[in-house]
N, CA and C atoms as a LAMMPS dump frame, in Angstrom:
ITEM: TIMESTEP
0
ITEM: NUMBER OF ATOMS
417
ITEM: BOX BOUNDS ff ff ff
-5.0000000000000000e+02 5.0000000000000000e+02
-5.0000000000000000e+02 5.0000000000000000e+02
-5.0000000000000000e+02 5.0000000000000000e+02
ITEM: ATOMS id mol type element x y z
1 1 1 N 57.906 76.97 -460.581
2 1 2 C 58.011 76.992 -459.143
3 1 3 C 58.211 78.41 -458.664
4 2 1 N 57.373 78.684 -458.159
5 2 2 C 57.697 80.051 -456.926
6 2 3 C 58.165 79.961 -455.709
7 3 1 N 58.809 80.946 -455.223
8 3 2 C 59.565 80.725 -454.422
9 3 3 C 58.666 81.585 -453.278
10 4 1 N 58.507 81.22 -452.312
11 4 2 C 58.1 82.011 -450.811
12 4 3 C 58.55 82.833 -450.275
13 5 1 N 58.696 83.451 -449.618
14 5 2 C 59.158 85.012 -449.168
15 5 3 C 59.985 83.84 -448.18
16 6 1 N 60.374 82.897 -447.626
17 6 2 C 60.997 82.311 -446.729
18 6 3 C 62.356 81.701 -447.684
19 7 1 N 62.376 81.575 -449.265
20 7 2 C 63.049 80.824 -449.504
21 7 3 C 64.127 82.029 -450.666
22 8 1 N 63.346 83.269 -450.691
23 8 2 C 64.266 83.992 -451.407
24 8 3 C 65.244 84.627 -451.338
25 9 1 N 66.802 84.438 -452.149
26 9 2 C 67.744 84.91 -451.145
27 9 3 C 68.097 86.576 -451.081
28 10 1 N 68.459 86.814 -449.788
29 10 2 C 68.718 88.393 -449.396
30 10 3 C 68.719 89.19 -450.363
31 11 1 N 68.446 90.194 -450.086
32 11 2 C 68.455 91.645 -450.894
33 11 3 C 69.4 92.403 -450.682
34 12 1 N 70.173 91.966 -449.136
35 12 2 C 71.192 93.098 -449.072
36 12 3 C 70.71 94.739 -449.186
37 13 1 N 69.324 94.924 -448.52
38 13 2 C 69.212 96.308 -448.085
39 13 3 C 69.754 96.645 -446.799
40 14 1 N 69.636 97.777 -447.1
41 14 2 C 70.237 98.363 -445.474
42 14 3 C 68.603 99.318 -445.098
43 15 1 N 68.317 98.548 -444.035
44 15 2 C 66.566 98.712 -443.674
45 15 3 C 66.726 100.217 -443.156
46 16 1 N 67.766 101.159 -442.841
47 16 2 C 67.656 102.592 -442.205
48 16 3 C 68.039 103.524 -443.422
49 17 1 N 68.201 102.724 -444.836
50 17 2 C 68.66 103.862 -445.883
51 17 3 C 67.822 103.219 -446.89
52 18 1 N 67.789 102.212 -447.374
53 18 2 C 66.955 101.423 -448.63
54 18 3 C 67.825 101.549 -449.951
55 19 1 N 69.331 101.567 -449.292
56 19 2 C 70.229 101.302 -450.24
57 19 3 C 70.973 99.902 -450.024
58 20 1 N 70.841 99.471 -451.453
59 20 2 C 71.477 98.317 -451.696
60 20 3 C 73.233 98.028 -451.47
61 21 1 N 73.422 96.68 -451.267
62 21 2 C 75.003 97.046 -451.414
63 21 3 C 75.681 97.614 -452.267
64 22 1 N 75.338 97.614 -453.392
65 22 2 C 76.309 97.922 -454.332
66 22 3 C 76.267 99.232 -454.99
67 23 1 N 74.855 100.061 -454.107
68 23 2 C 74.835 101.591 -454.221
69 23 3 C 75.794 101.607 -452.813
70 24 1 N 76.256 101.592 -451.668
71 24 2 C 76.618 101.281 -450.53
72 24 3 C 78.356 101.136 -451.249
73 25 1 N 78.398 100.328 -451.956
74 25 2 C 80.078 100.471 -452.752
75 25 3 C 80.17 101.339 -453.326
76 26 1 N 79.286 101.477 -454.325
77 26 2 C 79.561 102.611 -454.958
78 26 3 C 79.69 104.563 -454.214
79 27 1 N 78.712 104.777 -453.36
80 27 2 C 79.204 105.941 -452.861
81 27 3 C 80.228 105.598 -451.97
82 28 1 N 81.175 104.544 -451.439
83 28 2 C 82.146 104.615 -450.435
84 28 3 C 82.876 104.575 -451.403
85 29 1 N 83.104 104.037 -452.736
86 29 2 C 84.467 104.689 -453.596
87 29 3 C 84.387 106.477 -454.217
88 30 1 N 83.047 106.898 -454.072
89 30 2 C 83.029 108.112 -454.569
90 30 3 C 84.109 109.298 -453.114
91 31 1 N 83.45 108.464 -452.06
92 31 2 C 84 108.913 -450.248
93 31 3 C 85.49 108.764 -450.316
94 32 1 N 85.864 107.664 -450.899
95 32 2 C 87.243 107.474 -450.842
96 32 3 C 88.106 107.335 -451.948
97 33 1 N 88.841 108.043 -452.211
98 33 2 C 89.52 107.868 -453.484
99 33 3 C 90.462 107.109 -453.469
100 34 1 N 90.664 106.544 -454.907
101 34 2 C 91.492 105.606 -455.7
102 34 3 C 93.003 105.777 -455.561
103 35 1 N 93.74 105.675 -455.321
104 35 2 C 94.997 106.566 -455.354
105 35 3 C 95.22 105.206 -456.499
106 36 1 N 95.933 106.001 -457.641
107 36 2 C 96.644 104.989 -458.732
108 36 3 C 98.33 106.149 -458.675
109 37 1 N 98.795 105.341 -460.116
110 37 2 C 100.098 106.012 -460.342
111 37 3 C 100.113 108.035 -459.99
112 38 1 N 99.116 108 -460.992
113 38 2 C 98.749 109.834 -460.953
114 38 3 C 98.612 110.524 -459.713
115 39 1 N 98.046 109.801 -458.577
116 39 2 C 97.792 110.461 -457.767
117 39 3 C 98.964 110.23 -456.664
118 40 1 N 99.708 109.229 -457.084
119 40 2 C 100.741 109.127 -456.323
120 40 3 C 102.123 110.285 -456.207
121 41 1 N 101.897 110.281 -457.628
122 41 2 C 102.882 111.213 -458.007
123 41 3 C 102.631 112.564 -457.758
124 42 1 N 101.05 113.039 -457.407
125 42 2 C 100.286 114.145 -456.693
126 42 3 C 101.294 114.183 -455.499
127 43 1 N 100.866 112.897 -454.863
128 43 2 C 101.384 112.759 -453.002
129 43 3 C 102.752 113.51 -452.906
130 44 1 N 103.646 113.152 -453.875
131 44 2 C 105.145 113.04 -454.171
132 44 3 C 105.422 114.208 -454.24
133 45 1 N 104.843 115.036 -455.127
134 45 2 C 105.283 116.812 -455.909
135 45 3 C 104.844 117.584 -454.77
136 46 1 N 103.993 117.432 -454.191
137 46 2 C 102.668 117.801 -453.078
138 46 3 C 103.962 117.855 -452.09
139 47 1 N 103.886 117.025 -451.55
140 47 2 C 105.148 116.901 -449.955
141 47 3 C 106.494 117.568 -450.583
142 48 1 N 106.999 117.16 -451.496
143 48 2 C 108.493 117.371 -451.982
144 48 3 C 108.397 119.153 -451.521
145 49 1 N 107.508 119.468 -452.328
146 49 2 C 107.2 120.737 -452.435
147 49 3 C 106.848 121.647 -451.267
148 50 1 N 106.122 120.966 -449.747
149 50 2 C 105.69 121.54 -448.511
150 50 3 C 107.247 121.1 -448.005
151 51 1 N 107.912 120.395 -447.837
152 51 2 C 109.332 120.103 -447.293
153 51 3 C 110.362 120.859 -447.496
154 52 1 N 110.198 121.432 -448.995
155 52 2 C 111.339 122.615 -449.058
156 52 3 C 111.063 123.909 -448.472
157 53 1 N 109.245 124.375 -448.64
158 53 2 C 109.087 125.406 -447.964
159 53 3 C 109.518 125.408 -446.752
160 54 1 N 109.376 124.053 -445.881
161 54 2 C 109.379 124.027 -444.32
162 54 3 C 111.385 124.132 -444.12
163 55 1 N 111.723 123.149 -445.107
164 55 2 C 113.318 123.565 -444.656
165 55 3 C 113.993 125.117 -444.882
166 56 1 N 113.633 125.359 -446.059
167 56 2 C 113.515 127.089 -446.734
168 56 3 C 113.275 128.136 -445.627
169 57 1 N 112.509 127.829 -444.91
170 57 2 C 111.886 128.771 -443.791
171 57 3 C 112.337 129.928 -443.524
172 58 1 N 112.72 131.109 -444.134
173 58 2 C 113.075 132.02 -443.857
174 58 3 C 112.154 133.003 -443.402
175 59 1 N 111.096 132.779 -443.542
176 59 2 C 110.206 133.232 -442.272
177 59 3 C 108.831 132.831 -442.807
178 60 1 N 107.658 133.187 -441.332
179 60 2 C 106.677 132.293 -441.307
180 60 3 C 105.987 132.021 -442.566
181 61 1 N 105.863 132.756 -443.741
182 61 2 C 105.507 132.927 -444.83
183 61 3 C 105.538 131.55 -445.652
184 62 1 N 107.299 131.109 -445.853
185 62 2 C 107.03 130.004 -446.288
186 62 3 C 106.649 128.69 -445.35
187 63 1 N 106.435 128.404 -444.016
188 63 2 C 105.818 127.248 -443.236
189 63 3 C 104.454 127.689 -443.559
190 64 1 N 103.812 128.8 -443.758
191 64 2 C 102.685 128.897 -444.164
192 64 3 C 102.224 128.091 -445.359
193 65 1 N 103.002 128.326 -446.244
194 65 2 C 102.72 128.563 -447.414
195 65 3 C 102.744 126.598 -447.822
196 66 1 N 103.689 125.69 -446.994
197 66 2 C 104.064 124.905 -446.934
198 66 3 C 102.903 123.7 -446.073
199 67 1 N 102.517 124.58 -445.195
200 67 2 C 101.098 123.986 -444.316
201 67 3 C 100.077 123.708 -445.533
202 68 1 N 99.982 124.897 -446.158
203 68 2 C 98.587 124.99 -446.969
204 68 3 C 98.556 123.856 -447.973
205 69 1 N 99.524 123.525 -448.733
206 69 2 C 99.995 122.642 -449.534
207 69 3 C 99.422 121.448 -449.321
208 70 1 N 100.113 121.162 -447.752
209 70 2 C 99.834 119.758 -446.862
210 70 3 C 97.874 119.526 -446.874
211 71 1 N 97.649 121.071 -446.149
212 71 2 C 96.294 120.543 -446.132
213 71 3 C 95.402 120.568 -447.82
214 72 1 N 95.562 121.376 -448.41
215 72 2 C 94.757 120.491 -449.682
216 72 3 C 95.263 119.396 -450.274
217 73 1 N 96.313 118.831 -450.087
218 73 2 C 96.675 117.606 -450.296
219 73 3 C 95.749 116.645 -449.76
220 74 1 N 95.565 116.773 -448.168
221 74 2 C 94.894 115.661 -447.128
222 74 3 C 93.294 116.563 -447.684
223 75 1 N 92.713 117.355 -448.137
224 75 2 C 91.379 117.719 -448.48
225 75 3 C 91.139 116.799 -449.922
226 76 1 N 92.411 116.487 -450.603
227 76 2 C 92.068 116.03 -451.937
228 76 3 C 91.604 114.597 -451.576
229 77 1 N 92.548 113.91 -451.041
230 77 2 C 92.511 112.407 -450.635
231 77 3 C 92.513 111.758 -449.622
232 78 1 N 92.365 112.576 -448.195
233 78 2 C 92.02 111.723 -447.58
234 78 3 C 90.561 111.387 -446.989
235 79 1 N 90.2 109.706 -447.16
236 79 2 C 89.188 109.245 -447.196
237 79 3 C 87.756 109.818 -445.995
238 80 1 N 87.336 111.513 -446.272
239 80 2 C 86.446 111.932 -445.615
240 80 3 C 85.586 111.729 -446.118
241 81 1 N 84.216 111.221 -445.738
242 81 2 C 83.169 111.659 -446.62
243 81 3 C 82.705 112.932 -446.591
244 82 1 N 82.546 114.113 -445.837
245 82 2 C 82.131 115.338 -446.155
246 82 3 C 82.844 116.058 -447.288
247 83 1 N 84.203 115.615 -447.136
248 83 2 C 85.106 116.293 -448.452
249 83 3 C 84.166 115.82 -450.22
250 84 1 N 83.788 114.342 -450.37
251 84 2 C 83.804 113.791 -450.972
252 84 3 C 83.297 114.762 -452.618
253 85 1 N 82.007 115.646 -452.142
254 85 2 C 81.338 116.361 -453.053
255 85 3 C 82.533 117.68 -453.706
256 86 1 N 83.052 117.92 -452.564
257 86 2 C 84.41 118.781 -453.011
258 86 3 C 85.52 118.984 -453.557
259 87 1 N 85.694 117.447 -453.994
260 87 2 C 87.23 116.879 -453.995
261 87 3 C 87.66 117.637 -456.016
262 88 1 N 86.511 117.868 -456.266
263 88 2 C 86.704 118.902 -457.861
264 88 3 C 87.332 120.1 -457.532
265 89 1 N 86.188 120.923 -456.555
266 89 2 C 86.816 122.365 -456.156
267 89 3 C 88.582 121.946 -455.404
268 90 1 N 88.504 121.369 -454.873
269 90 2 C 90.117 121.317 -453.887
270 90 3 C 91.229 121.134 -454.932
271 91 1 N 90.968 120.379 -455.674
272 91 2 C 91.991 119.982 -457.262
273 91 3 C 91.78 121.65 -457.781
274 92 1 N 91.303 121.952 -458.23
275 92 2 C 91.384 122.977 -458.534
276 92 3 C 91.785 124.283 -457.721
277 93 1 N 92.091 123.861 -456.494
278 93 2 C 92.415 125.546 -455.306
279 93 3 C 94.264 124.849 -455.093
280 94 1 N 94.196 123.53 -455.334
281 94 2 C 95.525 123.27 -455.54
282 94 3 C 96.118 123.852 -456.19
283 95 1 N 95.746 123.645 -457.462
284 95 2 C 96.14 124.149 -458.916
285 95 3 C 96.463 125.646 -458.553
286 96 1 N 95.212 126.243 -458.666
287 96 2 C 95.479 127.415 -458.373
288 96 3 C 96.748 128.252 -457.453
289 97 1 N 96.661 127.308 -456.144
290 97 2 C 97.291 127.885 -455.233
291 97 3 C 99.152 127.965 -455.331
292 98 1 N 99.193 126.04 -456.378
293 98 2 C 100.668 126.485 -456.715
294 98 3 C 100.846 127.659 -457.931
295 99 1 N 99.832 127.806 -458.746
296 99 2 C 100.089 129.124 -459.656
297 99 3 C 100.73 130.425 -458.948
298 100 1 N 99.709 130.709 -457.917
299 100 2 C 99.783 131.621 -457.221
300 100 3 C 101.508 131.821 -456.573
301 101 1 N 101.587 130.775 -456.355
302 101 2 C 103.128 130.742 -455.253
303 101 3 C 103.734 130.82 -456.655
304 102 1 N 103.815 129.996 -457.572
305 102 2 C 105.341 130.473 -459.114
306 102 3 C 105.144 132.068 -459.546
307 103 1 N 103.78 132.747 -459.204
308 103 2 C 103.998 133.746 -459.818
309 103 3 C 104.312 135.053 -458.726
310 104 1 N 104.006 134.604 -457.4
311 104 2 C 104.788 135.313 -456.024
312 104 3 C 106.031 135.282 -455.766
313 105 1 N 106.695 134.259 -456.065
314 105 2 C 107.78 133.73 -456.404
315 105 3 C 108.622 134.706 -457.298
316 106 1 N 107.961 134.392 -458.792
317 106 2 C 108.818 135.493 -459.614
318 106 3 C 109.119 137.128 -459.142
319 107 1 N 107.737 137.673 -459.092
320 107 2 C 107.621 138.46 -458.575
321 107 3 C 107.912 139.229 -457.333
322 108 1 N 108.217 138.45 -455.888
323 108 2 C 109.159 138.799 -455.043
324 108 3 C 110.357 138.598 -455.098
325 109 1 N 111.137 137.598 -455.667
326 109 2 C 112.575 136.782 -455.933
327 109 3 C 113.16 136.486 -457.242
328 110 1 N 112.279 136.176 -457.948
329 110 2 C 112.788 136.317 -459.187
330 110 3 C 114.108 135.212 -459.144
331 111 1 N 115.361 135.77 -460.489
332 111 2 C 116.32 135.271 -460.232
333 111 3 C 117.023 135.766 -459.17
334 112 1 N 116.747 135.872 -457.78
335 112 2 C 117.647 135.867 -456.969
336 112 3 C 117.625 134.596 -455.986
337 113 1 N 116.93 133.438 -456.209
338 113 2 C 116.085 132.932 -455.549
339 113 3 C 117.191 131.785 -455.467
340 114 1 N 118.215 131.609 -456.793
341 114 2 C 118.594 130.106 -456.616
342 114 3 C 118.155 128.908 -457.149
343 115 1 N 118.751 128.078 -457.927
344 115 2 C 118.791 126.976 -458.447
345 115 3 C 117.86 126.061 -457.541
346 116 1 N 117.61 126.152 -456.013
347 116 2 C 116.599 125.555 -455.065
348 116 3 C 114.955 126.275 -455.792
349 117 1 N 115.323 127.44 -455.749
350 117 2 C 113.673 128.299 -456.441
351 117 3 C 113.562 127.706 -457.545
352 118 1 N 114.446 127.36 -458.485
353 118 2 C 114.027 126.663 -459.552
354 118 3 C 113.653 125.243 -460.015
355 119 1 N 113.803 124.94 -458.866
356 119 2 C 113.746 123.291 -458.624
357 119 3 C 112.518 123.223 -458.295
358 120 1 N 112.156 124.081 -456.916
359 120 2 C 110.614 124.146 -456.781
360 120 3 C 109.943 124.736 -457.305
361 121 1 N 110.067 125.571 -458.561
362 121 2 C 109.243 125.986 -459.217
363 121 3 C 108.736 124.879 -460.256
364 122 1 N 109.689 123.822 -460.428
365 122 2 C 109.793 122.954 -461.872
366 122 3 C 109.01 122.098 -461.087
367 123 1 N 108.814 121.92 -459.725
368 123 2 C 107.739 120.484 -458.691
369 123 3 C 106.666 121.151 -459.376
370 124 1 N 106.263 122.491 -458.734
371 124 2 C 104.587 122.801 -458.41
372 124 3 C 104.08 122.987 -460.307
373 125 1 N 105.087 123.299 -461.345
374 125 2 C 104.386 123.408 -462.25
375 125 3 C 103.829 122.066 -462.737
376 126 1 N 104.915 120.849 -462.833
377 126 2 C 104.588 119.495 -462.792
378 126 3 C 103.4 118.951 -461.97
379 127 1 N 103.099 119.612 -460.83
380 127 2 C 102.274 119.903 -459.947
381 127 3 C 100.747 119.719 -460.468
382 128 1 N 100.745 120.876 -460.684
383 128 2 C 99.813 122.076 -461.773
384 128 3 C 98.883 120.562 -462.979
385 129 1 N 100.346 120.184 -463.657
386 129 2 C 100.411 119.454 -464.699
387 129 3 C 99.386 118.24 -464.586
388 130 1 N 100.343 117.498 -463.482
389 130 2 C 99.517 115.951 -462.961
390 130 3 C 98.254 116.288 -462.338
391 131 1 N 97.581 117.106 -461.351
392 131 2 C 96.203 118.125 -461.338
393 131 3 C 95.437 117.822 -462.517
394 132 1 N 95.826 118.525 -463.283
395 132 2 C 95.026 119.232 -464.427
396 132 3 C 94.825 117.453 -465.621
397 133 1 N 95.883 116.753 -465.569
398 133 2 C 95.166 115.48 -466.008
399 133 3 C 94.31 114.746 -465.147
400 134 1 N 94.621 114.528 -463.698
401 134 2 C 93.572 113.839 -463.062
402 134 3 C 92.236 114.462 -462.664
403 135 1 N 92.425 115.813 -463.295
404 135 2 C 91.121 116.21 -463.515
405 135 3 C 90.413 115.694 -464.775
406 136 1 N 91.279 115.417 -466.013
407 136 2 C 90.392 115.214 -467.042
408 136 3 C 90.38 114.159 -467.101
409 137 1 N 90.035 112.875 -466.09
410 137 2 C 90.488 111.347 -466.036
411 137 3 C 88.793 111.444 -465.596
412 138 1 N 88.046 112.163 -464.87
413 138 2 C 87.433 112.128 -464.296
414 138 3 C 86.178 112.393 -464.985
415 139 1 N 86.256 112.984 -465.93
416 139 2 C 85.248 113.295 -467.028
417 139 3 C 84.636 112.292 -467.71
């Protein structure tokens, strides 16, 4: 028995792209990321870490420094699609960027900084840490 073009069921194209649903799922999970345990704990080190700069504030330097944090955080995960192709490079300018602050850190303050400097130094390297595996999750 054949079936008639009247009796076969949907295709589920989308007639303005000629993508199927389940290419249609699949790039909206690539658009939006997964948040599991790992990336939670991203969210966690991520804020902990922009909150002390912002209370710390001894001048604009660290609310700066504390902004920037925030926004590659919201560049990593939140559900843009233009970000989506980027979301490798941003994990990685994270990474980078808390390097940058532990070793500005040493280097302007050092041990004068306080048991608080060392607390946030021990977030962003953990930081660094959980990064650098949910990068290799991805492979």
């Amino acid at each position: 028995m054949s079936r008639s073009p009247q009796n076969r069921p949907p295709q589920n194209r989308n007639p303005q792209s000629g993508n199927t649903s389940s290419s249609r799922a699949a790039r909206h999970a690539a658009e939006n990321p997964v948040l599991g345990v790992k990336q939670y704990v991203i969210v966690a080190l991520t804020i902990a870490t922009a909150l002390i700069h912002f209370v710390l504030a001894f001048d604009f330097t660290f609310i700066l420094n504390g902004l920037g944090y925030l926004a590659l955080l919201g560049g990593l995960y939140l559900p843009l699609a233009f970000l989506a192709p980027y979301r490798t490079y941003i994990r990685w300018a994270l990474m980078l960027y808390a390097a940058v602050t532990i070793i500005l850190w040493a280097v302007l303050s050092g041990t004068e900084s306080g048991m608080i400097g060392y607390v946030t130094k021990a977030i962003e390297v953990a930081l660094i840490v959980m990064l650098w595996l949910e990068g290799g999750d991805e492979k």
